[in-house]
N, C-alpha and C positions, 0 to 999 in steps of 0.2 A: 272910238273903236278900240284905242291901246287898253283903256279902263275899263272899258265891258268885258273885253277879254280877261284880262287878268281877275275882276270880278263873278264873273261865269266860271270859273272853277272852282270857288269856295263854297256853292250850293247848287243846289237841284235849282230853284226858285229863279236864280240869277243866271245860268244856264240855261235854262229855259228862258227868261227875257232875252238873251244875248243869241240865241237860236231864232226867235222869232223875229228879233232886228235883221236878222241876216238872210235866213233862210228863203227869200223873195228876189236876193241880188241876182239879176244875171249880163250884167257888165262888162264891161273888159276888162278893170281895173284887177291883176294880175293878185294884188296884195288883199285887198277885197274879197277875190276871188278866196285865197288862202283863208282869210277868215271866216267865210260863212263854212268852208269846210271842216276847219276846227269849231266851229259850233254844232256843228253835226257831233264829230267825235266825243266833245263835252260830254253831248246831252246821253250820247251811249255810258258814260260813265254813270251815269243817275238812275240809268234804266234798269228797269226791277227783275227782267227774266234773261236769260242768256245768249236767247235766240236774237232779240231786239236789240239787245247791246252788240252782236254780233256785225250785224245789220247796219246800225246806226253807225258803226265805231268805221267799215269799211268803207262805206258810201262818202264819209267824211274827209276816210284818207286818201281816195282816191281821187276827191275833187282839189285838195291840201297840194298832191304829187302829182297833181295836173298844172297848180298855179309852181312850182318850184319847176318844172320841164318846161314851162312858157317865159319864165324869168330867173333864172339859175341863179344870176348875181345877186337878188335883190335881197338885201341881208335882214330886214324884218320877216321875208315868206322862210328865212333858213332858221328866223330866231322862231318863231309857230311851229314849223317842223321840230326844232329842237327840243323845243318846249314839250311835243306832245311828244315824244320819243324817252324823254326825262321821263318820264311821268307815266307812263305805257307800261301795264304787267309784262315781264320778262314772256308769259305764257303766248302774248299776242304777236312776239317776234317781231317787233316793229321797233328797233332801238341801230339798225345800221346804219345812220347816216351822221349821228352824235357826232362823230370827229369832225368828218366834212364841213358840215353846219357851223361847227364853234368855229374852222379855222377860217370859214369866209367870212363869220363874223367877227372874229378882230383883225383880218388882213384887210378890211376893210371899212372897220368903225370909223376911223379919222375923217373919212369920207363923207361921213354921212351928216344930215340936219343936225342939228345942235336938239331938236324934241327928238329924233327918234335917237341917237346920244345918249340921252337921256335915257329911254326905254331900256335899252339895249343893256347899258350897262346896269338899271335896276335889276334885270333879269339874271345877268354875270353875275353880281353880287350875292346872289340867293341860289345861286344855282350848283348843284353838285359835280354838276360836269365840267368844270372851269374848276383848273388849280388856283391856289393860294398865288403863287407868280403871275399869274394872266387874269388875276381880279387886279392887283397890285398896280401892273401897270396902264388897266383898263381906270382906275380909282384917279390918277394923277392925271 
């Protein structure tokens, strides 16, 4: 799921496959849950007219901010929030949670599985919202 994801933002084509993986979940699985809503959001970024991107991009984020109020700690649904909030035109006003997000994700890395670890600090490393000090120490 961590590879699709990351994969579905670099095209229409792969967003699209990673939307149709998802888009059928309805589980309980809270982190699950957060992904098929970021594949919604994706696939608004591909969309050709404004209304549908509109559409697509809300439905997304609301099923996203439904999995993060059912499971607040869980530090992959804060790194998908994060992610799409990086990444989100200023215009969509959807960037408030950036801080929150980074800080439960390193006050709580240690914690976590050695794969999503892994994850986690892929995404740190590349990411604009993480200082040069809080890659440094997330690195070692």
């Amino acid at each position: 799921m961590r590879e699709n994801y990351i994969l579905a933002s670099q095209s229409k084509e792969k967003a699209e496959e990673f939307n149709k993986l998802m888009v059928s979940y309805s589980g309980e699985n809270k982190t699950l849950l957060a992904y098929k809503g970021a594949s919604i959001a994706l696939k608004a970024k591909f969309a050709s007219d404004r209304k549908t991107k509109k559409e697509l991009f809300t439905k997304g984020i609301t099923i996203l901010e439904q999995a993060v109020k059912a499971d607040s700690n869980n530090a992959e649904i804060r790194l998908i929030r994060l992610s799409i909030q990086e990444n989100t035109p200023k215009i969509l006003n959807y960037k408030a949670n950036i801080s929150e997000d980074k800080k439960l994700i390193l006050t709580t890395f240690d914690k976590q599985n050695k794969a999503l670890q892994e994850h986690l600090k892929s995404f740190i490393m590349q990411s604009k919202s993480f200082t040069a000090q809080e890659k440094e120490l997330i690195a070692n």
